[in-house]
N, C-alpha and C positions, 0 to 999 in steps of 0.2 A: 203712504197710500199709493194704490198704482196709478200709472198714468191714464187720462182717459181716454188717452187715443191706444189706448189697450185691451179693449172688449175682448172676452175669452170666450173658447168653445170646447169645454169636456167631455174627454170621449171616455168612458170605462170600461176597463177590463170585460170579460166574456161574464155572461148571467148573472152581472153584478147592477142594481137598481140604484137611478138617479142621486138616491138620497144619501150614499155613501161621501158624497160631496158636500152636503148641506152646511156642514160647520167651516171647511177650506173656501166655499163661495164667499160665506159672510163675513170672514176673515181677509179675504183678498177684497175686499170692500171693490169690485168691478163689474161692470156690466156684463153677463154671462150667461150662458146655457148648458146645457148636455145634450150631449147626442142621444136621441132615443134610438131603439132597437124596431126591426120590424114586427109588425100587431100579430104576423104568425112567420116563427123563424125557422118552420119546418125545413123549408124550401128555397129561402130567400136567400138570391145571389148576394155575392160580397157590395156590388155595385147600388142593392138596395139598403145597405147599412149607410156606405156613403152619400147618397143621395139623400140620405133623413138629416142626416149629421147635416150638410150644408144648408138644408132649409130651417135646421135647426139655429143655425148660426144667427151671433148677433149681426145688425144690421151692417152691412160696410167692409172696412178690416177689421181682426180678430186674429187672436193668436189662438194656437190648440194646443192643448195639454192634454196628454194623453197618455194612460194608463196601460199597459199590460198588451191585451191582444188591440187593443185602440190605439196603438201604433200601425197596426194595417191599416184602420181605417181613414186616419191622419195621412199616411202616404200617399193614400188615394186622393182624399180633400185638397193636402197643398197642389197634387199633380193637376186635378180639374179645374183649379181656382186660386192660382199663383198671386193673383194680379191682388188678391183677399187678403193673402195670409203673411203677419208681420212678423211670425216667429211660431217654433215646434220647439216644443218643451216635452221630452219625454220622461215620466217617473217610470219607471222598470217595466219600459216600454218594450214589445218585440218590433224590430224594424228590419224584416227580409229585406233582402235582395231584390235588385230589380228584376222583374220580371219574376220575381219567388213569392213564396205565400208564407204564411204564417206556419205551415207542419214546414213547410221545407230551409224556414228560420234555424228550426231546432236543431243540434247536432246528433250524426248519427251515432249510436243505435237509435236513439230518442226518437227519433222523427217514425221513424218504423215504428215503434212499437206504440209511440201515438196516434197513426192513421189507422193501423190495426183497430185500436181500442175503440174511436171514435166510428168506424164501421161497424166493428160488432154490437157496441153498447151504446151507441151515442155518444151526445155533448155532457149531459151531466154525469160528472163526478160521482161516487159513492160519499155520502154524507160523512166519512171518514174521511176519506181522501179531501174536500174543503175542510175540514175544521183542522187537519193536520198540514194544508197547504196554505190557504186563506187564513184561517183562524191564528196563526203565529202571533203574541202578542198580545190579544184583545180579549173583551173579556166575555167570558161566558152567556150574554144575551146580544153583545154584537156577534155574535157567532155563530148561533141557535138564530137568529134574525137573515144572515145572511145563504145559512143552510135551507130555512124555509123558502126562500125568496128567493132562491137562484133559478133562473132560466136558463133552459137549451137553448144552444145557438144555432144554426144552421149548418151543417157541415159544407158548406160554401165558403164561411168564413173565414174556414181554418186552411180551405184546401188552393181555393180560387187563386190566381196569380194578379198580382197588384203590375201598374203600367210601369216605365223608368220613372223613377226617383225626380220629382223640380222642386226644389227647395226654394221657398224664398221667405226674406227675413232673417231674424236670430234662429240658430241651433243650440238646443241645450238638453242636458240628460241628468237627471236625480237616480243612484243608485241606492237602493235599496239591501245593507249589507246583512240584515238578520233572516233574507228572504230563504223560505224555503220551497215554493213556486217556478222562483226564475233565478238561479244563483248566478251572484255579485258579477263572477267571471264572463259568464255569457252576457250579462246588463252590459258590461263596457265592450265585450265586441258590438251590439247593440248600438252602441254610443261613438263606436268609433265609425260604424256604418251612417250613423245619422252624420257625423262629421261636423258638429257644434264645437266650437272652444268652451263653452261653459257647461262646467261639472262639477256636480255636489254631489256630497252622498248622506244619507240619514239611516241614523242605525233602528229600523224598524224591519217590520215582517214585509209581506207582501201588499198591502194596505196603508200606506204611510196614511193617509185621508181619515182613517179611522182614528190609528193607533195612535198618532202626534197630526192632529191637525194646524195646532200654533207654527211646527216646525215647520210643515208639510208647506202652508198658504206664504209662511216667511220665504221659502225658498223661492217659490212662484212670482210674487213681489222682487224679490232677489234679480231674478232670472230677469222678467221683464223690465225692470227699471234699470239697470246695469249699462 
C-alpha cells in the first residue's frame, strides 16, 4: 500500500479525460486527483492549465505523476509550489528545457513540422493519427472511447515557455518501450533532463494507465515507496 503521507496529483497527456486513470487511482489505493484542463482551451495560457492542476491538488504535499505533454504542466507546479511537492514521477513524460516548451522538447525536424501543423490545423489529431499513436496496444472500444473523447488543447500549451526547472523531492521516469507517440530514445533524454535516479520501464504503447494498469499503479507504489 502507498504511503499516506503520499497524496498524488495526475496530470494527463493532451485531450486525454480524467478517467483514463480510474483503474491505476484504485490500485494505487492513495489519496489523489487529476488535473483538470481549462472549461475552454481555445485560448488558454499554459499558466491556466497550471493553475487548475494546483487547485486541483490534494490537500498539503503530494507527489505528481505525469503523463505525456503533463510534464510541462508538472514543471510548472513543482516551480510555483516546491515547498508541496514530494516527488515527480514521469511515465513518458515531455520535460523541456528550462526556459522551453513542449514543441521546442521535440527534436528537429519534428519540432518544425509540429508547430506547422498545429498552426494550420490545430491541436486535434486526425482520428487516424490517435488510433495509430494513442491506440498502440488497447483494444478497439478503448480506442473508439478515446478518439470520441479527445479534446483540443490550447496552442499555448504546446508553445508557451515553462520558468527554470525547482525540483523538489524524488525524481523518477517510467519509459514506455512499445510507444509509438514518444519514442523510448527521446523518453530517456526526457528522464535524463528530469535527472531522478529512479527508472523503469514497461513494455506498453503510449497509455500504460489503460493498456496494464496492474503494472502501471505497481510501478507508482514502486516509485513512491522506495
Amino acid at each position: 500500500m502507498t504511503d499516506a503521507h503520499h497524496p498524488i496529483l495526475f496530470l494527463s497527456g493532451a485531450g486525454l479525460s480524467p478517467w483514463i486513470w480510474k483503474d491505476v487511482r484504485a490500485q494505487v489505493n492513495a489519496d489523489s486527483a487529476v488535473g483538470p484542463r481549462p472549461s475552454d482551451c481555445s485560448g488558454a495560457p499554459l499558466a491556466a492549465y497550471v493553475e487548475l492542476a494546483v487547485e486541483a491538488a490534494p490537500p498539503g504535499r503530494f507527489a505528481i505523476v505525469a503523463h505525456s505533454s503533463g510534464g510541462v504542466v508538472g514543471a510548472e507546479v513543482a516551480r510555483l509550489v516546491p515547498d508541496r511537492v514530494t516527488g515527480f514521477l514521469g511515465i513518458a513524460a515531455v520535460i523541456p528545457a528550462a526556459g522551453g516548451s513542449f514543441v521546442s522538447a521535440m527534436p528537429a525536424p519534428n519540432r518544425w513540422a509540429i508547430a506547422t501543423a498545429m498552426r494550420l490545423a490545430g491541436t486535434r489529431p486526425p482520428a487516424t493519427a490517435i488510433r495509430r499513436g494513442l491506440g498502440t496496444g488497447l483494444s478497439k472500444d478503448v480506442v473508439e472511447r478515446i478518439v470520441a473523447e479527445f479534446t483540443p488543447e490550447s496552442l499555448d500549451l504546446y508553445r508557451q515557455k515553462t520558468g527554470d526547472h525547482v525540483w523538489s523531492g524524488r525524481r523518477g521516469f517510467l519509459v514506455t518501450t512499445r510507444d509509438q507517440q514518444l519514442s523510448p530514445g527521446l523518453q530517456r533524454r526526457f528522464a535524463e533532463r528530469l535527472g531522478g535516479k529512479w527508472s523503469q520501464v514497461i513494455a506498453t504503447g503510449h497509455l500504460p494507465m489503460l493498456q496494464n494498469p496492474e503494472a502501471t499503479a505497481a510501478m507508482i507504489r514502486g516509485f513512491l515507496t522506495a
